[in-house]
N, C-alpha and C positions, 0 to 999 in steps of 0.2 A: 504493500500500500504506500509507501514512502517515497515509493521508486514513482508512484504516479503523482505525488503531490510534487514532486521533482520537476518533474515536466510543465504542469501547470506552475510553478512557480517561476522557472524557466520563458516559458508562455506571456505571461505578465510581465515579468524584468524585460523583454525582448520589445512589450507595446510600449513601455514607458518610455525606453530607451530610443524606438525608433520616431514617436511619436510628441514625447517633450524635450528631451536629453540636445544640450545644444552650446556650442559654445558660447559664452560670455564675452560679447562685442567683440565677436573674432579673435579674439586672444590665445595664441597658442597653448596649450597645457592647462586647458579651461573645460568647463560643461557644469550647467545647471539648471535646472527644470526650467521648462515657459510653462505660465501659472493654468493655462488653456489648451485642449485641442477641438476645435481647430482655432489657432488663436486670430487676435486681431494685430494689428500692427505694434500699438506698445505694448502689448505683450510678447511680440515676437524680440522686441528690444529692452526687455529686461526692467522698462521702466517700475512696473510691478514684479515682485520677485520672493512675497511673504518669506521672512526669514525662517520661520519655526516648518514651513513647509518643505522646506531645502535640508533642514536639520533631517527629516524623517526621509526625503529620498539618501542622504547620505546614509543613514542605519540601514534602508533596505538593502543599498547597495555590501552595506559591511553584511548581512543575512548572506546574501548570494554568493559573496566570495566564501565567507563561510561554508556554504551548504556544500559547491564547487567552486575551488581555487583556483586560478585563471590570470595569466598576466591581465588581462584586459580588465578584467574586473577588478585588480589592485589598482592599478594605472586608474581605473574611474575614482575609485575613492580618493586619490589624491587631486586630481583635475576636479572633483567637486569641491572638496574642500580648500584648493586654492582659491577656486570662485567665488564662492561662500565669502570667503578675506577680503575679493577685491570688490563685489560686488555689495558688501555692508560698508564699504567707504571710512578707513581708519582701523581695522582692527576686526578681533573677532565679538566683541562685546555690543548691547546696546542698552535699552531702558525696561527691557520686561525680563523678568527674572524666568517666567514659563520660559520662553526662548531661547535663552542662555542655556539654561538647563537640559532642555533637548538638543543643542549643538555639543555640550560638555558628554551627555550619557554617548552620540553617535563617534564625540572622536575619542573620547576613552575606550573604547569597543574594536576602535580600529587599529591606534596602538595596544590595545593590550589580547587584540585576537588575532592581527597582522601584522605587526611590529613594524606599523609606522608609527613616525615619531611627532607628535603632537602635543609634547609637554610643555611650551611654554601658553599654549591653546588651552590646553585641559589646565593648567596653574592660576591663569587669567580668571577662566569661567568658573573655576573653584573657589577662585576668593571672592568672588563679587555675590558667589551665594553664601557661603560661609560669612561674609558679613553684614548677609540681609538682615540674618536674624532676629528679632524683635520681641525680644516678650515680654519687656517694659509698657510697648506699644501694645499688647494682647494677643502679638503674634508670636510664631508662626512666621513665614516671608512672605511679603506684597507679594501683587499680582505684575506693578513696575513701578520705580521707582518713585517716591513721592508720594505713591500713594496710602489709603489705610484702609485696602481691600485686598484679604489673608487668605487664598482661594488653594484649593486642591489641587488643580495646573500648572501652580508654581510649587506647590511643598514637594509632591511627590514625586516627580523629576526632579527635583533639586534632590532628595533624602536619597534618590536611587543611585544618584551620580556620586554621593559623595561617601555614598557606603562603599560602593565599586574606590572609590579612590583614597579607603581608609578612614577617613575622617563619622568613624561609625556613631560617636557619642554624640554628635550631631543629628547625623541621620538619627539615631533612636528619638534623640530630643523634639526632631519633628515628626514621630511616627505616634510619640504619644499625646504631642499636643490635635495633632491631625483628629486621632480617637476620641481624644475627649470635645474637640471643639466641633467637629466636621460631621462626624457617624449622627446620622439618623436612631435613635435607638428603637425608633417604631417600626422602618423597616429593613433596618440593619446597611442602608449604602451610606455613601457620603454624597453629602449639600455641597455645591458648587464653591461655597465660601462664605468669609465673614466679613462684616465692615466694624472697625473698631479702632477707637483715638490711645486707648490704655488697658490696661491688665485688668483695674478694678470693674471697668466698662460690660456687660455681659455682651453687648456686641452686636451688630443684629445680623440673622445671614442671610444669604439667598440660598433659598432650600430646592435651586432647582436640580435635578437628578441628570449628570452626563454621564455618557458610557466611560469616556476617558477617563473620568472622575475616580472609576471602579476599576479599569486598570492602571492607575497608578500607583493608589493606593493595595492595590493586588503586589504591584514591583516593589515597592516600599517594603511591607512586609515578609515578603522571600526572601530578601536580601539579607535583611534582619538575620529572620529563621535560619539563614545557611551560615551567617559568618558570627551570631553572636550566643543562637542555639536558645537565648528565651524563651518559654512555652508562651507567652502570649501573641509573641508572633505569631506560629504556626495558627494559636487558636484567630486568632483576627482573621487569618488568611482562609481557614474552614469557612469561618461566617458570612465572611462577605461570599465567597464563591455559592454559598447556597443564596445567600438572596438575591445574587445578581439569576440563578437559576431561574429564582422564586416570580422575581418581579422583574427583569429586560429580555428575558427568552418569553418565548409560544412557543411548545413543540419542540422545545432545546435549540430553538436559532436565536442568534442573536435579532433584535427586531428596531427598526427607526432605522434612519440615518439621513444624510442632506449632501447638499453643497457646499460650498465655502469654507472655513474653517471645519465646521461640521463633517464632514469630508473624511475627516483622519478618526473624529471620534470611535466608532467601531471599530475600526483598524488596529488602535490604539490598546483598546478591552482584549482583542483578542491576539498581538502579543503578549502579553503579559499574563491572559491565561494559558497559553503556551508555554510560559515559562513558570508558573504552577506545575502545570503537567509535569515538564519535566526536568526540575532543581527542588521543590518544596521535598523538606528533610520529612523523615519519622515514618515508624511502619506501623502506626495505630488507624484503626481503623479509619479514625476520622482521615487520618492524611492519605491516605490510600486512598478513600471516595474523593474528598475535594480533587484531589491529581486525578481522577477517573473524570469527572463532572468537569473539570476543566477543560481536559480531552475533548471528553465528548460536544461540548457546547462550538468548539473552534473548530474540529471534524466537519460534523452538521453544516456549520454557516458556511463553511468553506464549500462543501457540496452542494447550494444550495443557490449560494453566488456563483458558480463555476456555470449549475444548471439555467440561470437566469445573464447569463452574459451573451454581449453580443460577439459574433467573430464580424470584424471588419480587416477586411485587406490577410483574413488568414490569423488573427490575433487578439486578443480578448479585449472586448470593451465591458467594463462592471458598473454595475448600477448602483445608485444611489440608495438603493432600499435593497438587502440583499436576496431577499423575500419574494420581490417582483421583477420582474423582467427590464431588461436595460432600457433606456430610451439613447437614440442617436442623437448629438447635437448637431446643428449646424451653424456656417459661418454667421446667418442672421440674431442669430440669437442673444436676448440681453447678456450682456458680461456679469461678471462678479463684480462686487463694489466693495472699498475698503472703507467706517466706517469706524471712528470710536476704538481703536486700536483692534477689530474684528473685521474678516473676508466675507460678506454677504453672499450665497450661492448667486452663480449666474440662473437664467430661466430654466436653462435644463441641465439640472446637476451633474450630470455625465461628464459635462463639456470641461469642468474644471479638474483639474491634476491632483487635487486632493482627494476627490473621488476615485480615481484610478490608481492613485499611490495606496490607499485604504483598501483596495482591491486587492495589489501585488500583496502586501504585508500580510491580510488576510492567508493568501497563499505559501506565503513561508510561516507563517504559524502553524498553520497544520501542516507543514513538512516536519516540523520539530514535533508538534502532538502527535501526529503519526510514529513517531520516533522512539515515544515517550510509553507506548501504549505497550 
């Protein structure tokens, strides 16, 4: 079965690549997503370029060399990530900590599962979360800088990144503030975030429910579980993977998804229950179902996305809803809009690269849950 999830994951790297993958203003030893297929003009020029979007093609691309090592696929990982540098203009840093955080987890991954070398990259992106920190302020770390909204998109990519790079006592310190301030206790996932001036303040949050939300806080906790051996990790990690069962599946698929930002949410859930399947430590019952239930939930959606994809030109096109059948964009069709520091879906979600990057990742998840089983 592995061998076939192989091939589709093969199948999707090949549309991404053939489809967005492009140098950056002709610059030799370059390539980084256009945000659209089929795009429009400034898109075709990089004028739009979402950073945290470019973060998650670079991790696929580290999945792929992983799965199969390949000159060509090391060589991309660096041509992205030199573009990545040239293309944020100054450096590898900006103003939102989510961001940061998902460029720190893809190039920690690359040097430390490829051995390129990205430490004063990973050094940069480590300090500037390591000293988000705020718990005078009633955090937790912003969402970007300045601000006093403590959200799940910036802890738990930040807590993953910095357990990966040792800095565990931190990572712990945001996995329990995460638990105490974030979890739902009614139905066991985490709230989007909080907004809060100080410690004493209770805070107020926004209780809305994202899939990313649930895998991050999923990656947070394994990380934990393997490097520090806590039993509350492991138990966080049972709980949330049953209510994510309970309440974001029908029928064991994942279910929702959009455009724009949106895009990557799924995508996101189901790495990271992949990597439940197969890293989460203990052979008690319970860890043995959560790593089964993890499997299985990214299995399913993966087969279910594969059966609801379009083939254009030979190559998968994946839909915005994994559940339903693709829709084709076209050149006419409204674009995406950047808004409020958030990528608005274009008209038909298809048409945007987050959609289709959510799609690929999907497929290297269950290469590894396939693995895992």
């Amino acid at each position: 079965m592995q061998h076939q999830w192989a091939e589709r994951a093969d199948a999707a790297e090949e549309a991404m690549v053939s489809r967005h993958v492009r140098r950056l203003w002709a610059l030799p030893g370059t390539a980084l997503g256009v945000v659209a297929w089929p795009p429009v003009r400034r898109e075709r020029l990089f004028f739009s370029w979402h950073y945290w979007w470019q973060a998650h093609l670079l991790d696929c691309v580290v999945d792929a060399a992983l799965r199969d090592p390949t000159p060509k696929r090391r060589r991309r990982i660096t041509k992205i990530a030199r573009a990545h540098r040239v293309r944020n203009i100054g450096g590898w840093t900006n103003n939102y900590y989510d961001d940061m955080a998902w460029l720190g987890i893809a190039l920690e991954r690359a040097q430390r599962l490829h051995h390129l070398d990205y430490r004063n990259a990973i050094q940069d992106l480590e300090t500037q979360l390591f000293d988000a920190w705020a718990p005078d302020q009633g955090g937790g770390i912003p969402w970007c800088k300045r601000s006093n909204f403590y959200n799940t998109p910036a802890n738990g990519p930040a807590a993953i990144m910095l357990a990966r790079t040792g800095r565990l006592w931190r990572a712990q310190a945001i996995a329990d503030w995460m638990d105490e301030k974030l979890r739902d206790p009614f139905t066991g996932l985490m709230f989007d975030g909080i907004r809060t001036d100080d410690a004493e303040s209770p805070g107020e949050l926004d209780r809305e429910i994202y899939s990313y939300c649930q895998g991050v806080a999923l990656g947070t906790e394994v990380e934990l579980a393997v490097r520090l051996g806590a039993p509350r990790h492991r138990h966080r990690v049972h709980a949330l993977v049953e209510a994510i069962d309970k309440r974001l599946t029908e029928d064991g698929l994942i279910v929702g998804g959009g455009g724009g930002d949106g895009g990557l949410f799924n995508g996101i859930l189901a790495r990271y229950l992949a990597l439940v399947a197969a890293e989460l430590p203990g052979d008690r019952a319970a860890d043995v179902r959560a790593r089964r239930t993890a499997a299985q939930i990214v299995l399913d959606s993966a087969e279910v996305a594969w059966e609801n994809r379009l083939q254009v030109e030979g190559l998968p096109l994946f839909g915005r809803d994994w559940t339903a059948p693709a829709h084709l964009p076209g050149l006419g069709d409204g674009i995406a809009t950047f808004t409020g520091g958030t990528v608005r879906s274009s008209d038909i979600a298809e048409r945007d690269f987050s959609v289709q990057l959510g799609g690929w990742m999907l497929m290297e998840a269950a290469y590894v849950a396939s693995g895992a089983i």
